[in-house]
N, C-alpha and C positions, 0 to 999 in steps of 0.2 A: 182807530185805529182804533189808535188807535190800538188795540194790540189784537185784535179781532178773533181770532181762536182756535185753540188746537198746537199740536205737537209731539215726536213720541220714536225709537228702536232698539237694535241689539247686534252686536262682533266688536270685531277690533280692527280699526284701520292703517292702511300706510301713514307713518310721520307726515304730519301738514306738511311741514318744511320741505321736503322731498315732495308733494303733489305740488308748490308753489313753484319747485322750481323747473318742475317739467310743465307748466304750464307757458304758453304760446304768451311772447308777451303782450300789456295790455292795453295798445296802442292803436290808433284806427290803420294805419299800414300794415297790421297784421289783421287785419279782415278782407274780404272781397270787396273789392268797390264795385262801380255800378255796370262796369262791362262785365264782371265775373258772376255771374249772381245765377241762382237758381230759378228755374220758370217757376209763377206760379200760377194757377188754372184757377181764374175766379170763375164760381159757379153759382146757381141762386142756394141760399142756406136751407139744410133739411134738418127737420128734427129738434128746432128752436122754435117756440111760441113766441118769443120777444123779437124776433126779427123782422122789421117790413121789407117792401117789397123792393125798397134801393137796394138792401143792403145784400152785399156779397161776400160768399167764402172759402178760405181755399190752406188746403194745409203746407207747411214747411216741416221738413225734416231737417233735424239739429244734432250734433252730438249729444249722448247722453253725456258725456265725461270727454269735457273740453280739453284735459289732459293729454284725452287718446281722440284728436279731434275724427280720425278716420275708422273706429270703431264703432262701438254700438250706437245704431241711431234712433231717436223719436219723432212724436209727433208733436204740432203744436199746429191747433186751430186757430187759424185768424179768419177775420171778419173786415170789411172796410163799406162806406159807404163814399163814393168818389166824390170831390169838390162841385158845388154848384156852378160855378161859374169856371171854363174851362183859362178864360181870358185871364181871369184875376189870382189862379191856383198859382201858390207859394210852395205847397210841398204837402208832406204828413204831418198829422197830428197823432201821436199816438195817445188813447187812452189808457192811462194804466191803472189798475183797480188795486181798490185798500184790500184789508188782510192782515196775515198772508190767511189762503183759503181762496179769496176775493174772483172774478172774474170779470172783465168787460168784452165778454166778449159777442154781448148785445147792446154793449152800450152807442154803436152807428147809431142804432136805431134809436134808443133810448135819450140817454144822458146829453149825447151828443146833437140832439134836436132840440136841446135849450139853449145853446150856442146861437149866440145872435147870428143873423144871415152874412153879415160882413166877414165872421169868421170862416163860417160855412163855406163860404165863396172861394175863401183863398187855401182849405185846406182839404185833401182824403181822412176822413176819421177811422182810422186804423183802430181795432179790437180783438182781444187774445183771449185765450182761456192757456195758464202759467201750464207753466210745466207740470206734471203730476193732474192736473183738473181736468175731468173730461168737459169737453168729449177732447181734449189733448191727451196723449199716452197718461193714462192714469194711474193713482198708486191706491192703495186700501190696508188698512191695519184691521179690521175683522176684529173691531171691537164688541165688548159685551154693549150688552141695551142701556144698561147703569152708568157705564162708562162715557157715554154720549150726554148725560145729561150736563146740561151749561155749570150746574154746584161743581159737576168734577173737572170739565173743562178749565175752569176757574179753578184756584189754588183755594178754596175756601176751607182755612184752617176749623176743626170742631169745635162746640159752642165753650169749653174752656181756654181753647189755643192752643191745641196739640196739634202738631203735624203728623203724626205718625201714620195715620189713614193716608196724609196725602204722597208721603213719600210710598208705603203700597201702592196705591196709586200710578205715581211714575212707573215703578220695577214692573208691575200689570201690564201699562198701555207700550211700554217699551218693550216689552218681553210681545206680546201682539204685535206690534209693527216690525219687528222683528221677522217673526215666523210669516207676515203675508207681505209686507211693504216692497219682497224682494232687489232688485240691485236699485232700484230708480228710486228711489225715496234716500237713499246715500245721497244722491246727486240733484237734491230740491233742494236750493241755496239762492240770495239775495243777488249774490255776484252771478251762478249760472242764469237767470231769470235777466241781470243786464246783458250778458253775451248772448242769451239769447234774443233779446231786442234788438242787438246790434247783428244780428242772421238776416232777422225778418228787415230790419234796414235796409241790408244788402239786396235780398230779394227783392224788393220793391224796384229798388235799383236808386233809393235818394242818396243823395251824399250827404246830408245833412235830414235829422231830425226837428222838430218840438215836438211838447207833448205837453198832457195836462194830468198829473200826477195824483190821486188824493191818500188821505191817511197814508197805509203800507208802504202803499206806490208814492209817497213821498221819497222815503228811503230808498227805493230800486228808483224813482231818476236820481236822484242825488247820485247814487253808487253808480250808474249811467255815465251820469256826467263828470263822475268823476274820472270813469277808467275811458271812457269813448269822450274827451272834452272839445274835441274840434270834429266830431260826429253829431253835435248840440247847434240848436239852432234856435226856438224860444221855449223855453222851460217855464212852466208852471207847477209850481209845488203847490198843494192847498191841505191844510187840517197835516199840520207836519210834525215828523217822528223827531225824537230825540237821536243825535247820531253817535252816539257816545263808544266808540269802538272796544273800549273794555267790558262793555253789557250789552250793547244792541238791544235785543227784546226785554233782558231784563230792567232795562230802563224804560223801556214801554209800559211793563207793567205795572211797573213801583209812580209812575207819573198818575197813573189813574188815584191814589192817595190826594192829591193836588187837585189834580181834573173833579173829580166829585166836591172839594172842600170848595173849589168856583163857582160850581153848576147849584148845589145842592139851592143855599138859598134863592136864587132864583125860582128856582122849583116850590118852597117854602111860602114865598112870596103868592105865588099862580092857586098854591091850594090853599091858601087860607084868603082869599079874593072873596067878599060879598058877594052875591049872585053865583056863583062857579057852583053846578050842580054837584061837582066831586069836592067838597070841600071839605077838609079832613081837620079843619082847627078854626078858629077864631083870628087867633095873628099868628102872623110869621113865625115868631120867636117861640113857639107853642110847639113846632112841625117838628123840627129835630129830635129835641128829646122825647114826644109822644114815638117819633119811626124807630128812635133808641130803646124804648122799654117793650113796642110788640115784638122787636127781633127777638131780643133777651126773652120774651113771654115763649117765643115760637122756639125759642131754641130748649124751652122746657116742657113744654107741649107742645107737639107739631100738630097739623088737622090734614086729617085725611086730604087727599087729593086723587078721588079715581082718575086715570087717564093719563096724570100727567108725568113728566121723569123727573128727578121720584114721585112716589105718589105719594107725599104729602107736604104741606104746606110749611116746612123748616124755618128759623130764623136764615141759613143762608140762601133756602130761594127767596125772601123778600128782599136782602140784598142784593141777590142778583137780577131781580126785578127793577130794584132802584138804578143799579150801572144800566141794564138796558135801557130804560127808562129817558136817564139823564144825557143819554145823547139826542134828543131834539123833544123842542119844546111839544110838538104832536104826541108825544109819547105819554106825557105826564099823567094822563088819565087813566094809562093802566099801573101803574104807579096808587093812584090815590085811591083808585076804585079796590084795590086789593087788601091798601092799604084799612079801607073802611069795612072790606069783608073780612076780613081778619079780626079787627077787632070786636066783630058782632058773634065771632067762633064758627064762621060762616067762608068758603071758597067759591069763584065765579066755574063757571066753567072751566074746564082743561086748556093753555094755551095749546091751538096748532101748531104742528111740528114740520119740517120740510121732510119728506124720504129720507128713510132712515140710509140709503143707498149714499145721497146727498151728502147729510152728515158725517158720513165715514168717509166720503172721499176729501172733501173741505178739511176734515178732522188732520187727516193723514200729511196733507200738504202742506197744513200749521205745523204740526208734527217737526217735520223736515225741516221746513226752511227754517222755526223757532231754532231746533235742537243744534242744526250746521252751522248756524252764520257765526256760532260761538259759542263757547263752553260756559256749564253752567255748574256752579260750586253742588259737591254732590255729600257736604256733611249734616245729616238731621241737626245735630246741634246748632251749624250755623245758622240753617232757615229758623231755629225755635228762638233764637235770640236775636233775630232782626224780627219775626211777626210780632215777639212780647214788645219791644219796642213801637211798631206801627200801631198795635193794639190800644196802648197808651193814647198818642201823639192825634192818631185819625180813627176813632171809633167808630165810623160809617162803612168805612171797609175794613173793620177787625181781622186787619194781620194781610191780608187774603194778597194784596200787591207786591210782599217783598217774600213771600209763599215758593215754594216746592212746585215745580210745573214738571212735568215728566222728563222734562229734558234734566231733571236731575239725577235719571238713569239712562242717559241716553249711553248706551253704548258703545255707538261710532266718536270719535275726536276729530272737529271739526278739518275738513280738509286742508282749508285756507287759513290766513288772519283775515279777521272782520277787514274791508276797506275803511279806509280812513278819508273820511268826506274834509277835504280843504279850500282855499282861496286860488289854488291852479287853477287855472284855465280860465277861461272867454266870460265877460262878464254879462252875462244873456238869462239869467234864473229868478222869477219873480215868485217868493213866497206871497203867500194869503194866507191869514190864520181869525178864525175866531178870537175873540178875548176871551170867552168862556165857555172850554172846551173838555168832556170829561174824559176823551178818549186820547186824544192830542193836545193836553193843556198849553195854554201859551209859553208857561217856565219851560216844556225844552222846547217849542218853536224856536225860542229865542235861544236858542244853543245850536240848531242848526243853524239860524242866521248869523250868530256868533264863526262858526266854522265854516263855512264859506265865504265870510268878510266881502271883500269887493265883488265877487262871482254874482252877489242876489245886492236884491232892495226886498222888504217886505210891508206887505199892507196889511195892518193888522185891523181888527173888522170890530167895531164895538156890538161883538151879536153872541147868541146862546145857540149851543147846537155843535154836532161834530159834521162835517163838513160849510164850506163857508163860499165858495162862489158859485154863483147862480141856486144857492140854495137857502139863503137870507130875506131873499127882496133888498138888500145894501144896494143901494144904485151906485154910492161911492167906492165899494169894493169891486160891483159885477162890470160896473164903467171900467175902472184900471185895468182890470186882466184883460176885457173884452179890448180895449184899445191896443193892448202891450200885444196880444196874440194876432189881431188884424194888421195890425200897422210898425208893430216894433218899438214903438214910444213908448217908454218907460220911465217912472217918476227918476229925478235923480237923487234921490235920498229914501227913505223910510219915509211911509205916509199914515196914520191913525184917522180908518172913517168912524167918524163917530155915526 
């Protein structure tokens, strides 16, 4: 998760209180069920390279502003590829992608072909591109070039710990999203993105969902299942958000403090391995503080970097190297190979970059849904007196998690209150979590399973890496879900695969 990236705008809104209470209440008898539903015209997919040739698409129109459910409407591209077995089909799966930015809305084709056949059989694999993401009604903030880069995306405080850059920063991208994000970037929210699940439900015509949730999309099923609870049918959460309704995102990112202090030695471990051609140390205990003194090196001479954003080689691009890095162990090498060009005074080639078009739309949708789903403290002083503390406490990410993110000028006041994920409802929801996790650490996995109490079990996966079923090789963890989604058999307790 993860907290995955991006966020950012500008005016002044209606009182929450007053949208909360024109809001249509949030119960599945206030939706369409499966007689009332909108057609929709599957057609074969254009203009996606990741799609094969099952898979089908077709658009829904939603409210923008669930308030004024019969005003302005959007779009939202779904995708599905139908059950294999027509005898044995149970219902939809929805996939829902991490983020926010995230999209599956090739995952039919993709993610969803590692899905064992037993699953396959019994479900349609339903995929969306959210609200705001093309090719759905899309938003854009028309940011600078500098502004795209991951350093700024990330709250990464200057090499002494001042914020002051980053709150500019914020007033910047939110003054940008502002002037292009027009009306539709108001209304990119955690909660609009379940009501809109719960459209595309309807259309389909199922009366009941599952679904397989990762990182982000932890959070939006949980929020799902919380407001739609008898619209649930088997839930999978996997690589799961902290649901702390006083922070929401701001607890996704202060978790990555934890998340790296997990992953790191592992990491430590892997480069200083005899034989391992990238090996950056002798022993383990050698790794940390040698990645502590090039930061500190780089944050006092940076090295040129033609090509890349920015273009040169800072102490916080090598941190932000390490966080991408530290969510899966495939990663580790570009981590250590950087690490070894660096301290020869030497940079690899320019990392590639996705379309800049890309970027800014992903950007815009972090933007929104970060800045909406809740308010975020907007005093310099506060953020300089919780980073000098992180600074302290977690020197691998100096300060950067409990940091200034734009939504510290966000200008609109979130519509809603965050929802508050509880123990209501149907006890049908199977977390899966890594043990060591740098995007979705296990400390708040265990806080959503804390908050949903009887509702889940969780299978916690003794493995490295941000995401965790079907992405491990755990036979013990990928067996559970696969069984729990085919069949409904669910452990009756909490299970630990080693």
């Amino acid at each position: 998760m993860s907290l995955t990236r991006t966020r950012n705008l500008a005016l002044t809104a209606v009182p929450a209180a007053l949208l909360v209470a024109l809001l249509p209440p949030l119960t599945a008898d206030a939706v369409p069920g499966p007689t009332a539903r909108p057609a929709l015209s599957w057609e074969p997919c254009e203009g996606t390279g990741g799609a094969g040739p099952r898979q089908e698409c077709a658009t829904l129109r939603v409210p923008m502003d669930y308030a004024e459910p019969d005003g302005a409407q959007i779009s939202l591209a779904l995708s599905r590829i139908p059950a294999e077995d027509d005898g044995a089909r149970r219902g939809a799966l929805f996939l829902i992608p991490g983020g926010p930015g995230g999209s599956s809305y090739d995952d039919p084709s993709g993610k969803g072909q590692k899905l064992p056949r037993e699953v396959r059989d019994r479900y349609d694999l339903i995929g969306f591109a959210p609200r705001g993401l093309a090719p759905s009604s899309s938003v854009d903030c028309g940011l600078e070039h500098g502004d795209l880069a991951l350093t700024k995306l990330r709250p990464w405080p200057a090499p002494d710990g001042s914020v002051d850059e980053n709150m500019a920063t914020a007033e910047r991208v939110s003054d940008a999203c502002a002037r292009h994000g027009g009306e539709l970037i108001r209304h990119v929210s955690t909660a609009n993105n379940a009501r809109d699940l719960d459209r595309v439900r309807a259309a389909l015509g199922e009366r009941r969902i599952s679904a397989w949730g990762v990182s982000y999309g932890t959070y939006v099923g949980a929020v799902y299942s919380r407001l739609f609870p008898h619209r649930t049918d088997r839930i999978v959460l996997d690589s799961n958000d902290d649901p702390d309704p006083a922070r929401v995102a701001r607890a996704w990112l202060a978790g990555h403090e934890q998340g790296v202090e997990d992953v790191f030695p592992h990491f430590a471990a892997w480069a200083s391995a005899p034989g391992n051609p990238d090996r950056v140390a002798k022993t383990a205990a050698e790794v940390r503080p040698l990645f502590l003194r090039l930061a500190a090196r780089l944050d006092r001479e940076p090295i040129p970097w033609p090509g890349a954003n920015p273009e040169e080689l800072n102490g916080n691009v090598l941190r932000q190297t390490m966080l991408d890095s530290l969510y899966r162990p495939g990663r580790y090498p570009t981590l250590a190979q950087l690490t070894l060009a660096a301290g020869s005074g030497t940079v690899p080639p320019a990392p590639p970059a996705p379309p800049e078009s890309v970027l800014q739309n992903v950007t815009a949708v972090g933007a929104g849904t970060l800045c909406n789903d809740v308010a975020w403290p907007e005093s310099a002083a506060g953020y300089r007196k919780d980073v000098a503390e992180s600074r302290v406490t977690y020197p691998l990410t100096a300060g950067m998690p409990r940091n200034a993110m734009p939504c510290a000028a966000w200008p609109y006041e979130p519509r809603e209150a965050p929802v508050r994920i509880t123990d209501r409802g149907p006890s049908n929801i199977l977390l899966v979590q890594n043990e060591r996790d740098v995007a979705t650490p296990l400390s708040g996995a265990l806080k959503l399973r804390e908050a949903l109490g009887r509702r889940a079990v969780m299978v916690t996966v003794n493995a490295t890496g941000h995401d965790s079923y079907l992405a491990d090789g755990n036979a013990c963890g990928d067996r559970t879900v696969s069984r729990f989604l085919a069949t409904g058999e669910r452990p009756d307790g909490d299970v630990y695969c080693r």
